[in-house]
N, C-alpha and C positions, 0 to 999 in steps of 0.2 A: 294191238288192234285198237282202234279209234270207240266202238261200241262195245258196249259192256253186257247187253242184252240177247244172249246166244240162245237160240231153243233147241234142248235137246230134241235129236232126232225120232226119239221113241214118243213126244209129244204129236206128233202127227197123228200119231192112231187116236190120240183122246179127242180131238178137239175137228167139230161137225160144223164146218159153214153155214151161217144160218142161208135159210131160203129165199136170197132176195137177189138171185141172178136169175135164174127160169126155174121151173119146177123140174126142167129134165136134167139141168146142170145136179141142184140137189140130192135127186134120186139118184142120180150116178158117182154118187162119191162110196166110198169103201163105206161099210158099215161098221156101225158104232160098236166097240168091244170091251165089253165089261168085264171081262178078265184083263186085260189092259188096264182100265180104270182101277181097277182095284190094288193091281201091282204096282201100277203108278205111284197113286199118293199116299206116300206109307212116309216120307220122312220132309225133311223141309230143304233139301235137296228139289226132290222132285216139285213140292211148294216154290222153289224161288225159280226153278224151269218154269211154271204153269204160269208163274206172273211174269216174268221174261215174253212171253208168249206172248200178251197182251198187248205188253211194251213196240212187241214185233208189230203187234197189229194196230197199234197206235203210230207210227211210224207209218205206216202203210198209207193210215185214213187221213193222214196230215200232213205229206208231200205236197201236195197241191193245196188241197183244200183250204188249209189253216190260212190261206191268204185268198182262195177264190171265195170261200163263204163271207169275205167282209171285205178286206183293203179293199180290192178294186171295185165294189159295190162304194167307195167314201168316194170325195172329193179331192183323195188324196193322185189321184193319176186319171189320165182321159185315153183315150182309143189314140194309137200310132195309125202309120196312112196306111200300115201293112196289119193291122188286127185281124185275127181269123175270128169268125164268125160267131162261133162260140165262146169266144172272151168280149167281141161286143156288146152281145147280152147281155152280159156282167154288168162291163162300163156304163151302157145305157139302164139299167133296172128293169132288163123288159126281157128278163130271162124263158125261156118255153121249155114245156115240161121233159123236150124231146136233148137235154144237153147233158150229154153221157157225165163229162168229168167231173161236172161238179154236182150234179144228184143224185148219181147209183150211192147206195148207203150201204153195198157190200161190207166192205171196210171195215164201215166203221162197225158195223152188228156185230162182225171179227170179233173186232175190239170187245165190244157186251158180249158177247156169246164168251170170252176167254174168261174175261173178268168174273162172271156169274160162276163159271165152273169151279177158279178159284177160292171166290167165296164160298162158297157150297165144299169142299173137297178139303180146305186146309184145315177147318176146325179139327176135322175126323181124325188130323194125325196128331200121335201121341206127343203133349209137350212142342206143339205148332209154333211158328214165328210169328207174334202177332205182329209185327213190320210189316212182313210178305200180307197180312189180310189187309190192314189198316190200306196197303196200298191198293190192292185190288179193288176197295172201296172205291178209292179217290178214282180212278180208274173208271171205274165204272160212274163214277158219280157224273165227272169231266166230259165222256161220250153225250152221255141223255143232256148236258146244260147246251152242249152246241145243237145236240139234236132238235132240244124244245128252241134253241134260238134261231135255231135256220126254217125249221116247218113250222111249229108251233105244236103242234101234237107227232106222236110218232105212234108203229108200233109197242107195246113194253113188252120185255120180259127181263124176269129175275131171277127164272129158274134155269137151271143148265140143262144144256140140252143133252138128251143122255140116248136119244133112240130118235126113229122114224116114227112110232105112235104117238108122239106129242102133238099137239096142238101148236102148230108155227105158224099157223095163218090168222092174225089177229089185226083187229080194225085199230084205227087211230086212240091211244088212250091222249084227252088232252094235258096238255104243257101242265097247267096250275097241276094239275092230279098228279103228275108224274115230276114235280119240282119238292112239292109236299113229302108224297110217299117214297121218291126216291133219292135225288138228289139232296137235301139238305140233311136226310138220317145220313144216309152214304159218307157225304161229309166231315158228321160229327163223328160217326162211329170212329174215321179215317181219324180224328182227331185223338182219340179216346187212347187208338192201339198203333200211331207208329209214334215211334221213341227217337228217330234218330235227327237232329237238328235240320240237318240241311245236307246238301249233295246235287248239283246240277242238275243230273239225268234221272232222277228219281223222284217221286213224291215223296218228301218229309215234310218235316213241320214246317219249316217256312213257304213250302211249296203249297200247303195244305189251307195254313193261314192265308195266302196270297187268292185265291181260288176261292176259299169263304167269303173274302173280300169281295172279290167279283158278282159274285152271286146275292150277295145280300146287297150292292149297287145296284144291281139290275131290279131285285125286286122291292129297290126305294127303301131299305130298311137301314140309312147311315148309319143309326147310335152301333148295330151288330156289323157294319162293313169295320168302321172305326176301330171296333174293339178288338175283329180279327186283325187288323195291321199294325194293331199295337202290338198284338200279343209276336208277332212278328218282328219286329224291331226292337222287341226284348232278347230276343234271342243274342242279339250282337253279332250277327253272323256277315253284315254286308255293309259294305260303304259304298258311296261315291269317288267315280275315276276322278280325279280333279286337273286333268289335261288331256290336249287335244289326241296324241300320240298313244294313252292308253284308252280313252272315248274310242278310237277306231278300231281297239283289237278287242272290242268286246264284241264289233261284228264281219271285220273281213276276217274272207275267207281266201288269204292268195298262195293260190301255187307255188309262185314262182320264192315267196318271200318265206311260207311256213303255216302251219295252221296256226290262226290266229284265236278268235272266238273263246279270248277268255277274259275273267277279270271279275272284283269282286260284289259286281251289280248282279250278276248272272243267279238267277232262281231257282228257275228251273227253263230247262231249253229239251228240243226232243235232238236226237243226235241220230247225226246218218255218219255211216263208213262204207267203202266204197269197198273191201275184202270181206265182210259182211255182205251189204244188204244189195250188191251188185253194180252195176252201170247205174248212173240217172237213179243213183241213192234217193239224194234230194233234187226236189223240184223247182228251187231257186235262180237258180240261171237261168232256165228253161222261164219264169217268170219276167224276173228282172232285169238282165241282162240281153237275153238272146242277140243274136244276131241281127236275124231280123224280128223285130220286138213287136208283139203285141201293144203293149205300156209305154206311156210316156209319165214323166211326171205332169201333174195341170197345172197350167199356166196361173189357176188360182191360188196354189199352197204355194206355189214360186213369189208371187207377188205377197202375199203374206209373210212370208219367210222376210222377205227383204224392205217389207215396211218396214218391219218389227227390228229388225235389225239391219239399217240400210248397209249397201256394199261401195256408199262413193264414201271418200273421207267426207265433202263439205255436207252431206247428207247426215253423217254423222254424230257429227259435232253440231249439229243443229238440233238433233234429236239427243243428246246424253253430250252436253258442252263438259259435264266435270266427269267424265268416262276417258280414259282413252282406250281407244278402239283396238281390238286383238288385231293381230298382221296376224293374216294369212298367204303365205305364199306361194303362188301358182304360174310355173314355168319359168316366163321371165317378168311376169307380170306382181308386184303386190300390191294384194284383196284386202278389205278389212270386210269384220262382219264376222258374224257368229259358223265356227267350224266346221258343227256341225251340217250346214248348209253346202261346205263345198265337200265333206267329206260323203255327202248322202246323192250328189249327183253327179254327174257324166260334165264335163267342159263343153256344151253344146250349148246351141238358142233356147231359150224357154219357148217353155211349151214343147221341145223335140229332145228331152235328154233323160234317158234312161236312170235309173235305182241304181247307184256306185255304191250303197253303202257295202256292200257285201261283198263284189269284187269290183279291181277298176280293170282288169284285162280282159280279151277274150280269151273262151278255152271252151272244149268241147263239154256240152250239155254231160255227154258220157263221163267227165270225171268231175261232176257236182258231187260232194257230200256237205255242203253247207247246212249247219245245225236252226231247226227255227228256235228262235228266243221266242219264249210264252211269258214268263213274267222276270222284269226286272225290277230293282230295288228303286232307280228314279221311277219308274211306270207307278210301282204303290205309293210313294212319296206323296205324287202329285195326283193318285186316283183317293188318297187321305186328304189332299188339298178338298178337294170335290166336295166330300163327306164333309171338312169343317166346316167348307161353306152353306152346306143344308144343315149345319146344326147351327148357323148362328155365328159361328167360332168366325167371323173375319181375320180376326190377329194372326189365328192358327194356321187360316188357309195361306195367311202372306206368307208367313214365316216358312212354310212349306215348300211356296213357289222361288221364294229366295235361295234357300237351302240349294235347287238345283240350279239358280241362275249362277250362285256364287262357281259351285263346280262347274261348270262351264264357262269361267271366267267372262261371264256376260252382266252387264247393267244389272242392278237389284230395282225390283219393282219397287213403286209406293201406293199407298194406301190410297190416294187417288188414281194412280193407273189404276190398279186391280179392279176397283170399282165402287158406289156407294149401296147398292142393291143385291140380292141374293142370286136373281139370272143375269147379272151385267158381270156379275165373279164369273159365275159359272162359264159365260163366253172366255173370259180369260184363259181361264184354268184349262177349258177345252184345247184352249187352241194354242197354250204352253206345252200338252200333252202330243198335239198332234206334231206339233215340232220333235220334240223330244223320243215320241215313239213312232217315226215317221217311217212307213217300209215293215212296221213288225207287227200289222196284223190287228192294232188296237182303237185305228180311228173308227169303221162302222160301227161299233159295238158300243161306243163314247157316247154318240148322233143316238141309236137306240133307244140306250140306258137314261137318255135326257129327253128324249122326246124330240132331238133336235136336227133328223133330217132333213126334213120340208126347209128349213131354213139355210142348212151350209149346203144343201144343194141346187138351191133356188135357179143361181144362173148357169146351171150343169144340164139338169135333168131333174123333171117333177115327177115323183115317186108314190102310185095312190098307197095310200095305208094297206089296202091289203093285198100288195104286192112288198111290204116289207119283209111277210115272208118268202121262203121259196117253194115250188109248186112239186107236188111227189109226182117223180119220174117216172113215167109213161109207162116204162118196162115191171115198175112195180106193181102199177094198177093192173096190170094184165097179170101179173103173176098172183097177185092176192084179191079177190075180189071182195075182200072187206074192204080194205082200202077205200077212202074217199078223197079225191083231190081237193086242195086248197081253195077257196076262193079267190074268184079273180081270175084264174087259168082255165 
């Protein structure tokens, strides 16, 4: 079996929905049984069930989402002529409170509501796995960073839910408060107590490091992003694919050829399996691909793509004259220009051609188990570019950006490409990143973390500041009446 993440069946009776579908859904679920809880967590057996469980419900909240809460909010895709109505939202930034898929926060509270039980229930057993808590951490920690990055404040909680007399109707704690006391202990602690190097589908230390990184990026604190991705790359755990043929099987997914989706860039990634987690595992095709597609790629990342790396020979050689140009070849036709470019789209018009990287056939939505990749080893490389660049370090950030142009057997920058200024890098590096992680979830976050919406979306769609959050979904404000919507909505 493809997933490694089974929940035993007897975890059902532990683990209480939090209350964020209606208040009669909640009151009608079986009640909570402390004699169950008690029989439960007694060994680390039952411990690696409870965080299994999590995993299940991280899976759940990240089907969709991990790409509706940001890709399609960049500049990285525009609305197809066929987009439903609530993926236009998206694409334009002018999402309303009333759009089920991407703002019910069920899921993810799943997700918190598991992880807290965990925490709370592993210590107790004799001689515990501190791996299994260290992860529940991370776990937990991971929820609340998207949580404060999509709304900005959330409900918290950190206690498990153990009954009906708790207090589960709680007003917005904000973001800074709940980055502070939660998310950055969560973290370290995660750092403190898992032990095991690396593993794809799990939080370990590289996964753990990569994730510090993120998070100390966002809150502008380079010298600690830096240090977590050092501490990372000490490991030795990951390289660079260094050709085109294994660059694509770190993300197709084909039927017809074999599950591909490996290689040893890979971090961590969440994993669906279709004898597990059922039909429309993952939500990737249903994104990328469909049929009839919501998505196009934007005619602006397309023309980007192919300045930077023109696809005519005389275009070429006018730009990189002591380069020669990679062949790529397609059908009867040979392409030069960077692989990556043709392996990430559909052989269509720009501006009309669908996300190839992940599959190039069609196949029913019903047998997607396409894995999301969350972090890779180029993705830190060049999010360490970012960071040298804010400390000063120009040399450092080149040598970083070269690092993955060399694997990709593409031009090596110079020191005047890159730039003579601290924000003329940072456009660079951006937008070496956006190439690079193109389709996986990391360009709005980029724009974000830099300040640099208003700018890469200028000739898209203008985005007021406080619609960079998203608006709390209708359905919650009626069911919690602490709750306060967002402004702006």
């Amino acid at each position: 079996m493809k997933f490694i993440h089974k929940v035993p069946m007897a975890l059902a009776f532990l683990i209480i929905p939090f209350a964020f579908s209606s208040c009669d859904d909640f009151l009608n679920e079986e009640p909570f049984s402390q004699v169950s809880d008690e029989q439960f967590w007694t060994t680390n057996s039952d411990a690696e069930g409870g965080v299994a469980a999590a995993y299940d419900a991280m899976q759940k909240t990240y089907r969709l989402k991990h790409y509706l809460w940001g890709e399609f909010r960049s500049d990285n895709h525009i609305a197809s002529d066929r987009v439903s109505g609530a993926y236009l939202e998206i694409i334009e930034n002018n999402i309303t409170p009333g759009n089920t898929n991407t703002l019910r926060w069920n899921d993810l509270y799943s997700m918190i509501g598991r992880a807290n039980l965990a925490i709370e229930r592993i210590p107790q057993i004799s001689g515990f796995d501190g791996d299994l808590l260290g992860q529940a951490h991370a776990l937990r920690a991971y929820a609340y960073f998207d949580a404060v990055r999509v709304w900005g404040g959330v409900p918290l909680y950190t206690d498990a839910v153990s009954g009906l007399d708790q207090d589960l109707l709680r007003p917005q704690t904000d973001g800074q408060t709940i980055m502070n006391e939660v998310i950055i202990p969560d973290m370290l602690r995660a750092e403190e107590l898992v032990t095991v190097p690396s593993g794809e589908f799990r939080f370990t230390r590289a996964s753990i490091f990569a994730f510090q990184a993120h998070v100390y990026m966002w809150l502008k604190d380079y010298q600690k992003a830096n240090e977590a991705i050092e501490k990372l790359m000490a490991l030795n755990e990951y390289s660079l694919v260094t050709n085109r043929d294994a660059w694509t099987k770190l993300f197709l997914n084909d039927r017809d050829l074999g599950q591909f989706q490996e290689g040893p860039e890979l971090i961590f990634s969440i994993r669906y399996d279709l004898l597990e987690d059922g039909t429309r595992a993952s939500g990737n095709y249903e994104l990328f691909f469909a049929g009839v597609p919501s998505f196009f790629i934007s005619t602006q990342v397309e023309n980007k793509w192919i300045e930077r790396f023109p696809t005519v020979d005389s275009l070429w050689r006018q730009k990189y004259p002591d380069f020669e140009p990679p062949m790529v070849i397609v059908g009867p036709d040979t392409l030069i220009g960077d692989y990556r470019y043709y392996e990430s789209r559909e052989d269509r018009a720009i501006g009309e051609a669908r996300v190839a990287k992940y599959t190039k056939i069609n196949f029913s939505p019903n047998d997607d188990d396409t894995n999301i990749s969350v972090y890779r080893y180029s993705g830190i490389l060049l999010l360490k570019a970012l960071a040298e660049n804010r400390l000063n370090n120009a040399d450092a950030a080149l040598d970083l950006v070269n690092q993955i142009r060399t694997a990709r057997e593409l031009p090596l920058v110079t020191a005047e490409e890159l730039g003579s200024d601290t924000d003329t890098r940072e456009n660079f590096i951006l937008d070496e990143r956006q190439l690079e992680l193109f389709a996986e979830g990391d360009r709005w976050w980029d724009l974000r973390m830099t300040d640099k919406v208003q700018l890469a979306l200028d000739t898209i769609v203008q985005v007021p500041n406080e619609r960079l959050i998203f608006p709390i979904f209708e359905e919650h404000l009626i069911d919690n009446d602490q709750l306060t919507q967002n402004p702006g909505y």
